[in-house]
C-alpha positions in Angstrom: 23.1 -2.3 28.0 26.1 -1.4 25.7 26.1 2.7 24.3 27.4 3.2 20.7 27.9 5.9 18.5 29.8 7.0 15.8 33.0 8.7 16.9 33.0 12.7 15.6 36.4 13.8 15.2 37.3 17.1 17.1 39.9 18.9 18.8 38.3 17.8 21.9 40.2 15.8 24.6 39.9 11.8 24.0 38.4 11.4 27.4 34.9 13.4 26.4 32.5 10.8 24.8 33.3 13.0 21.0 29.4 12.7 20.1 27.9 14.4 16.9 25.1 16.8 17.1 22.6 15.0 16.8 23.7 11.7 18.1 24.4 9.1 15.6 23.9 5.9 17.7 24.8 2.4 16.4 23.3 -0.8 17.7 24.5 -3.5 19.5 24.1 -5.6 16.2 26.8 -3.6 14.5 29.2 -4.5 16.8 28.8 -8.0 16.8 29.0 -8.0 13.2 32.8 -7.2 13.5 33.2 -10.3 15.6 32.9 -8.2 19.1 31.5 -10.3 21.8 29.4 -8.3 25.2 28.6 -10.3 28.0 26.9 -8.9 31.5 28.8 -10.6 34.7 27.7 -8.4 38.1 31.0 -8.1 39.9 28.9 -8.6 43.3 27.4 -11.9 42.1 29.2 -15.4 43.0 27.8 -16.7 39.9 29.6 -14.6 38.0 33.3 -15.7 38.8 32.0 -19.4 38.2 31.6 -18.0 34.4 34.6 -16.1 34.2 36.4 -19.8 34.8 34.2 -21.4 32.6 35.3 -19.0 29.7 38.4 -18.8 30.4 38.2 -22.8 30.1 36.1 -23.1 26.9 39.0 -20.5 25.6 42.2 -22.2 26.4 42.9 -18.8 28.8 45.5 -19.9 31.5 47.0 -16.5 32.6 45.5 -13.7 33.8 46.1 -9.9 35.6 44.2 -7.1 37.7 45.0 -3.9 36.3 43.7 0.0 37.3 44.1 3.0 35.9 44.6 6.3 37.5 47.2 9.0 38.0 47.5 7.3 41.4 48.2 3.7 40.7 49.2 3.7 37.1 53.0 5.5 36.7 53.5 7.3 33.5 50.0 7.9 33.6 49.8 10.2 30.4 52.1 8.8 28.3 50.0 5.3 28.8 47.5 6.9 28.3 48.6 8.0 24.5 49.6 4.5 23.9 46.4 3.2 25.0 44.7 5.3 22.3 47.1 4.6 19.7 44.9 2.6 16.6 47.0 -1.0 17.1 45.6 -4.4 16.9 46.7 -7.8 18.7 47.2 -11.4 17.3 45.1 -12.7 19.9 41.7 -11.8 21.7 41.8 -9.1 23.9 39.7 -9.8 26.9 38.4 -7.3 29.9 36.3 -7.4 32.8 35.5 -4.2 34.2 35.4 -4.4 37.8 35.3 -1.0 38.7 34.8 2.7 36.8 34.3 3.5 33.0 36.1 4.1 29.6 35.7 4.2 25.9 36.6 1.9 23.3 37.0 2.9 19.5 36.8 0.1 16.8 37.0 0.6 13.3 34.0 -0.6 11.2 33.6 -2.0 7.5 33.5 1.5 6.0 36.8 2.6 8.2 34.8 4.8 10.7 34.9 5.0 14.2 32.6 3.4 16.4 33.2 4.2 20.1 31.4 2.3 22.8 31.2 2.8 26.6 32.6 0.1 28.8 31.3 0.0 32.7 31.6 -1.7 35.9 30.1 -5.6 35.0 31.3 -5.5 31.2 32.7 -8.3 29.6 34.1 -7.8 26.5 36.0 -9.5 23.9 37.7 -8.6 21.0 38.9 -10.3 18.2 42.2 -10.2 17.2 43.3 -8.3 14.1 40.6 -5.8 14.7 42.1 -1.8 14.7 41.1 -0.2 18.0 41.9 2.1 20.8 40.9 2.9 24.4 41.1 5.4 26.2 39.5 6.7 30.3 36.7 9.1 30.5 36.7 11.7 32.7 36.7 9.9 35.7 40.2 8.7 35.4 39.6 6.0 37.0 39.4 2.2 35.6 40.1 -1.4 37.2 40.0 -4.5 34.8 40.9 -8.0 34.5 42.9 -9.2 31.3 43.5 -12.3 30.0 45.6 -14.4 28.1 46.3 -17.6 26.5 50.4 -18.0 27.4 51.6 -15.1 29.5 50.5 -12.1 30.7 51.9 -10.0 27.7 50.4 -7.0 25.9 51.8 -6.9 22.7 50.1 -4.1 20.5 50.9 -4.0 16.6 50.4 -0.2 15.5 48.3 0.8 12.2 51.1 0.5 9.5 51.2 -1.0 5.8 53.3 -4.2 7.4 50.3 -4.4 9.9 47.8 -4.6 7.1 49.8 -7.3 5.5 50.0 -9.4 8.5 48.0 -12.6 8.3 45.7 -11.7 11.3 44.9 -8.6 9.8 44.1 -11.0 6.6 42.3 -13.7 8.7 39.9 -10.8 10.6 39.3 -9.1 6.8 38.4 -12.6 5.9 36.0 -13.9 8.7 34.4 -9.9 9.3 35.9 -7.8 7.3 34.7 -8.3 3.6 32.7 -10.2 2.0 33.1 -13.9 1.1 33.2 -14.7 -2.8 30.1 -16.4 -4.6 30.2 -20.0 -5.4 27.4 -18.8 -7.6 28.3 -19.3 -12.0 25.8 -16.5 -12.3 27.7 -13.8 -9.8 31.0 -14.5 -10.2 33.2 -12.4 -12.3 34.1 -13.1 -16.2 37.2 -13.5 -17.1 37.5 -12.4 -20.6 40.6 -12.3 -23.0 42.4 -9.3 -23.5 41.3 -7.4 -27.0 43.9 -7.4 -29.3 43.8 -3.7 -31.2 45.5 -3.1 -34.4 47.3 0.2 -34.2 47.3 0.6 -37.9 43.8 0.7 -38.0 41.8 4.3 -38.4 38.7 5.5 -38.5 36.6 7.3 -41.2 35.9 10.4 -40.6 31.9 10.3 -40.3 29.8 11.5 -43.3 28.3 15.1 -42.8 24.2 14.8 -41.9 22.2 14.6 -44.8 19.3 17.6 -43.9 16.0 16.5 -46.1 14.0 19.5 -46.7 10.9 20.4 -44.9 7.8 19.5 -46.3 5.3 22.2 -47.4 2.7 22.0 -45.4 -1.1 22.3 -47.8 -3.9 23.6 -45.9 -6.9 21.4 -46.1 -10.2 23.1 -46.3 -12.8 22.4 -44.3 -16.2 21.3 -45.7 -19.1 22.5 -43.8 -21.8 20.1 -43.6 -24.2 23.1 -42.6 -26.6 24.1 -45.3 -28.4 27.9 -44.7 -32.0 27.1 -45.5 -32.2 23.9 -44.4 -34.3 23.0 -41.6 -32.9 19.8 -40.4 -35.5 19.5 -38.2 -38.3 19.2 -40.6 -36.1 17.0 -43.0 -35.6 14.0 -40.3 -39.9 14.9 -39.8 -40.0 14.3 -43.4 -38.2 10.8 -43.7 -39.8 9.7 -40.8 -43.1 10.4 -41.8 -45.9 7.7 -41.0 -48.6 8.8 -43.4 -50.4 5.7 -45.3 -48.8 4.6 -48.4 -50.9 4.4 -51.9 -50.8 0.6 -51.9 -52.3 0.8 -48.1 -55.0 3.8 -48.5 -56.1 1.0 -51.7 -56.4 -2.0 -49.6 -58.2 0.3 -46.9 -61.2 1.4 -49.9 -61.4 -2.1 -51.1 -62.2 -3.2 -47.9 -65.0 -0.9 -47.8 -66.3 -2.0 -50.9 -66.7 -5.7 -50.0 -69.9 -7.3 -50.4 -70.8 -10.3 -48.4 -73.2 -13.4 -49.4 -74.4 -16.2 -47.5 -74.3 -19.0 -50.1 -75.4 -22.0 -48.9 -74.7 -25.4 -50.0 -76.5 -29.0 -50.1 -75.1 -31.9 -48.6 -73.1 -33.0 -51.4 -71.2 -29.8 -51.3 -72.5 -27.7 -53.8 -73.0 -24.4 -53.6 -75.9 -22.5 -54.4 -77.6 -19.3 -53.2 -80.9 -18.9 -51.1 -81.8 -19.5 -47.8 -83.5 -23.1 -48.3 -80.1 -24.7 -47.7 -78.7 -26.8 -44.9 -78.2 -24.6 -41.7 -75.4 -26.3 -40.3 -73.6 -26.0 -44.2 -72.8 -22.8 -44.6 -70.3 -20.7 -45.6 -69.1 -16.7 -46.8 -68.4 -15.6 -50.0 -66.9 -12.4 -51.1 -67.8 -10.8 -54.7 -66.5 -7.8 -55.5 -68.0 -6.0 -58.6 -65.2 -5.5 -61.5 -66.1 -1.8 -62.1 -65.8 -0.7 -58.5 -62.4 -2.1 -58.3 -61.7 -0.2 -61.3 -62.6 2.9 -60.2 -61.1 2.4 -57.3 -58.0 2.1 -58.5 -58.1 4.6 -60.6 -58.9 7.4 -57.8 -56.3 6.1 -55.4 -54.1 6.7 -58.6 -54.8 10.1 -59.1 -54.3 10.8 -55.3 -50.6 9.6 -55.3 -50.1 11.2 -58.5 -51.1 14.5 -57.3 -49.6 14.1 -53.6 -46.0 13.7 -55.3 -46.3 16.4 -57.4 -47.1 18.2 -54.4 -44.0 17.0 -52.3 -41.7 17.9 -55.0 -43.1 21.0 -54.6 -42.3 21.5 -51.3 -39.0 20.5 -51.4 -38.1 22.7 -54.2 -39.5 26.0 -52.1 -37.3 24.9 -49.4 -34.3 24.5 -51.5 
């Protein structure tokens, strides 16, 4: 499994793996996203020089070389090794094999940082060309690779520069990885609005001074208090809810007492007249009421409610 993290700049030599503190790893994800391809051939395995051919195939790859770097094999070990880490970029792919030991590569991303990755024995990788990047050895010193290419076996590097940027494989990467591709979208797509014609006679007014309305005086309200001293609320709601009998009821109550009751019986044509000779099965109550006890009657239960309001006025007027 591929290693990422972002590069942290230091006086350190290029050869240490230039971690921050804490690590700030990057996933694989990242890397593919700037058009960086990984692939996992075991060097041991037969099956995995039967891929090799087919990719070089499916690629249109007809040269290739075995190259290893060390003080031992390499001449101008150190000054190789400078050039190696140099940013540059290539108008083609840039394909290795690790076969045997370890090194860093350093890619730059979409926001212009450093991403640096480890590359092992069984790594394939492939990089696109117009992508900036840089590799250097770890401190093993010790690396043996297979390149490939589509013509002959030569490493041209381009070096960071303005004429690189303008190049159009630098434009083509930007393109396909780089930035993002415009909308086809009306609604996101930029206006383009005419310019604004000013007239440079034109002024403006100075602006009028504030206008400061005076602060209203503020008048105190006072408070009504709904609390009377003297006043027993208590018996006042005991008053207006009180359930003694009315006049017009105690009256209807004493002329009930006062009834007299009959039997009056009547004949079998229906007329009435009193006694006990008539009809049994004919019979019938009717009330009489003298005239003169109604009329007294009336005229106590008068008196009463005459002399029970002058009472309650009374009452209320010593409470008041």
């Amino acid at each position: 499994m591929v290693q990422a993290w972002v590069y942290a700049d230091s006086a350190e030599d290029c050869r240490e793996p230039h971690q921050h503190t804490p690590n700030q790893p990057v996933p694989l994800s990242h890397l593919e996203a700037l058009g960086i391809t990984f692939l996992k051939l075991e060097v041991t395995s037969p099956v995995s020089t039967v891929r090799l051919e087919q990719l070089c195939k499916n690629r249109q790859y007809k040269y290739r070389d075995e190259i290893t770097i060390s003080k031992e094999k390499l001449p101008n070990y150190e000054d190789l090794i400078k050039a190696f880490f140099t940013e540059h970029m290539h108008d083609d792919e840039e394909i290795r094999y690790i076969l045997e030991g370890t090194g860093y590569f350093d890619v730059r991303d979409k926001k212009e940082r450093w991403i640096r990755f480890a590359a092992e024995t069984s790594d394939l990788i492939i990089l696109p060309p117009g992508i900036y990047h840089r590799f250097t050895l770890d401190s093993r010193n010790y690396l043996k690779a297979i390149r490939v290419f589509q013509t002959n076996a030569v490493w041209k590097a381009h070096n960071r520069s303005d004429e690189t940027d303008a190049t159009s494989t630098r434009k083509a990467y930007l393109g396909k990885y780089g930035q993002s591709k415009p909308s086809s979208c009306p609604c996101c797509m930029p206006l383009s609005l005419p310019p604004i014609s000013v007239d440079p006679t034109f002024t403006v007014d100075p602006p009028a001074p504030a206008v400061t309305e005076p602060t209203p005086t503020s008048i105190p309200i006072p408070v009504i208090s709904t609390h009377f001293p003297g006043l027993d609320t208590k018996k006042s709601s005991e008053t207006l809810t009180d359930t003694k009998p009315t006049p017009i009821q105690k009256f209807k109550k004493s002329m009930s007492k006062r009834v007299k009751t009959t039997q009056v019986s009547t004949d079998g044509e229906g007329v009435p007249h009193a006694g006990p000779g008539g009809p049994a099965n004919a019979g019938r109550a009717i009330k009489f009421v003298p005239f003169l006890s109604v009329l007294r009657a009336g005229k106590n239960i008068w008196q009463r409610a005459k002399l029970a309001q002058r009472r309650s006025r009374t009452t209320r007027a010593t409470s008041e």
